[in-house]
C-alpha positions as CSV (number, residue, x, y, z in Angstrom):
1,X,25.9,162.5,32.0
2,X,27.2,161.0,35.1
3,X,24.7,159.2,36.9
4,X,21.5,160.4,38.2
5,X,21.1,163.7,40.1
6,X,22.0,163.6,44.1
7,X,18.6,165.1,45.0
8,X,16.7,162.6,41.9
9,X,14.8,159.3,42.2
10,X,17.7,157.0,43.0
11,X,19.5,159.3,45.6
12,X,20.4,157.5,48.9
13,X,18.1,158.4,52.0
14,X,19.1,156.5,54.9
15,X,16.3,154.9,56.5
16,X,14.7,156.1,59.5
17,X,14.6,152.8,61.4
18,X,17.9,152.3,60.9
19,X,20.0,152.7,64.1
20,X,22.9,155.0,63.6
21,X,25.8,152.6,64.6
22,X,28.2,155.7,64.1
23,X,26.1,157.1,67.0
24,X,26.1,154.6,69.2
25,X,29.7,153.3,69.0
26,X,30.2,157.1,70.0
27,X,28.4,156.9,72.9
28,X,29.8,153.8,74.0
29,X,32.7,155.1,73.7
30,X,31.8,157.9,75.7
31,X,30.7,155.6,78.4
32,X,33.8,153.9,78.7
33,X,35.6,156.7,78.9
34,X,33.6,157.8,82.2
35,X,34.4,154.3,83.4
36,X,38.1,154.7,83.0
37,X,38.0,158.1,84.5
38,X,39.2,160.1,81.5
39,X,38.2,163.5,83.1
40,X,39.8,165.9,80.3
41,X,38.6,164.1,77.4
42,X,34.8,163.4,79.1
43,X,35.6,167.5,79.6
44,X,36.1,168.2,76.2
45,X,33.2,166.3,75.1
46,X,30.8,168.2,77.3
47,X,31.9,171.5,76.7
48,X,31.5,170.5,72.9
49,X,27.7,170.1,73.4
50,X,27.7,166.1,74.5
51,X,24.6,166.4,77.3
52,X,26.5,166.2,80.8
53,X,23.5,163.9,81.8
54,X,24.0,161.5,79.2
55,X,22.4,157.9,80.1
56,X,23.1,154.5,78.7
57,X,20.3,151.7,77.6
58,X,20.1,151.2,81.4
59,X,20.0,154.7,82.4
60,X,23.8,155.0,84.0
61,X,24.6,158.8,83.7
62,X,28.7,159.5,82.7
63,X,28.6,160.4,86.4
64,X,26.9,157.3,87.5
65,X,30.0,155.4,85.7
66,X,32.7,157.8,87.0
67,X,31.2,157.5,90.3
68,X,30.9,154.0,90.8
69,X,34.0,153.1,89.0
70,X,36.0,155.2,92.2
71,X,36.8,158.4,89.5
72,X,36.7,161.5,92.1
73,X,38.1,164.0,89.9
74,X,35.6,163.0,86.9
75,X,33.1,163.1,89.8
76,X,33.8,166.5,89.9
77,X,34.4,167.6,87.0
78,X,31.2,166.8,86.0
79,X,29.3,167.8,88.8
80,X,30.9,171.2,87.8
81,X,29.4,171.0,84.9
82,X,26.0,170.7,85.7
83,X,25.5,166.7,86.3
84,X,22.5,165.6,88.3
85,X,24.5,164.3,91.6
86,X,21.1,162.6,92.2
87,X,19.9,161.2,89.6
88,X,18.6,158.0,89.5
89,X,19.4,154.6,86.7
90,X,16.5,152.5,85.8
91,X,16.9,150.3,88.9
92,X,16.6,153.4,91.1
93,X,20.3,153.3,91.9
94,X,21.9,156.6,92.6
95,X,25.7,157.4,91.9
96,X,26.3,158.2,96.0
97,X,24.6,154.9,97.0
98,X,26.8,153.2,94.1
99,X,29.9,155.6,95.8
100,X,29.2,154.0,99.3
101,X,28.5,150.4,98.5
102,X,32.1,150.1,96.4
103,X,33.6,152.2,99.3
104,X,34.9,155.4,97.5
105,X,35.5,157.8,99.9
106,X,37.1,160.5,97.5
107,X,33.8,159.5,95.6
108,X,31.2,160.2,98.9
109,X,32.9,163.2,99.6
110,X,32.8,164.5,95.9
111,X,29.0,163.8,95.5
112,X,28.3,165.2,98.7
113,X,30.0,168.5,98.1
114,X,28.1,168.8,95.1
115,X,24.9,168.5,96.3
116,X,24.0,164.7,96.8
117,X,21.3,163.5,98.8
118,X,22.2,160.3,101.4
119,X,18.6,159.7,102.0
120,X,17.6,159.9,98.7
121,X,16.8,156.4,96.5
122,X,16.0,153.1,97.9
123,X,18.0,152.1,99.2
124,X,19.5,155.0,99.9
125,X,23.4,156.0,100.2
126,X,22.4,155.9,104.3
127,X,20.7,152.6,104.0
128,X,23.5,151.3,102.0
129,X,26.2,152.8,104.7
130,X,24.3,150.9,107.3
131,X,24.2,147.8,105.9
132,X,27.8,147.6,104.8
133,X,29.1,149.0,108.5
134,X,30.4,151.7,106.8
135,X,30.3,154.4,109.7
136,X,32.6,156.8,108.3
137,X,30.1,157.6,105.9
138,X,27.1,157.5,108.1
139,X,29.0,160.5,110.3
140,X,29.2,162.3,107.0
141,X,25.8,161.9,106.4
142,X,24.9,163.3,110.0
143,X,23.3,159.4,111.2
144,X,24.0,157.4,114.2
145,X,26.5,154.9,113.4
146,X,24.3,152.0,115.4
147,X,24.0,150.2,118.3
148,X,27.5,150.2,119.7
């Protein structure tokens, strides 16, 4: 005999409380890759069955990332896919706000064609347009640019 059956007494059953590392160095790696705007491999992964609304600890999205990082074709690629354009982190940011405060109009423009909200969140991608004296994107999003 060779040692004790796979399925006997002494088998190896991984413990349920145990994080899977494996999974999560995967998923970090996922999130980086929507940092660095890898659209075709991000691509790959979703088509594989990776959930296109896939959050970290802190609830950034893959799109959140791409978006805020300036990644307009992962933006869209995404989106395409069936991202939330609106969907909100665990601080109530949303990717178009994120797009307007770091000034990414290929971004904006991405996000809006896909369905985005500017009022949406607090603040808002509007609120956040205003403040930063961005008026390009407050034309976009149909507002007054302010007192002139």
């Amino acid at each position: 005999m060779n040692g004790p059956p796979a399925n006997g007494p002494h088998a190896h059953e991984p413990h349920a409380h145990e994080p899977d590392r494996d999974l999560e160095d995967f998923a970090s790696r996922l999130f980086a890759l929507a940092r660095a705007g890898e659209t075709a491999r991000i691509v790959d992964y979703v088509e594989a069955g990776v959930p296109v609304n896939l959050a970290n600890d802190k609830g950034d999205t893959l799109l959140m990332l791409a978006a805020y990082h300036g990644h307009a074709g992962t933006v869209r690629a995404l989106t395409e896919r069936g991202a939330d354009p609106d969907r909100a982190n665990d601080r109530g940011q949303r990717p178009l706000a994120g797009a307007v405060f770091k000034k990414e109009p290929e971004v904006v423009r991405a996000l809006l064609d896909a369905g985005a909200d500017p009022h949406a969140g607090s603040p808002s991608a509007a609120d956040t347009a205003r403040m930063f004296g961005h008026t390009e994107f407050l034309a976009w999003f149909g507002e007054p640019r302010g007192p002139r």
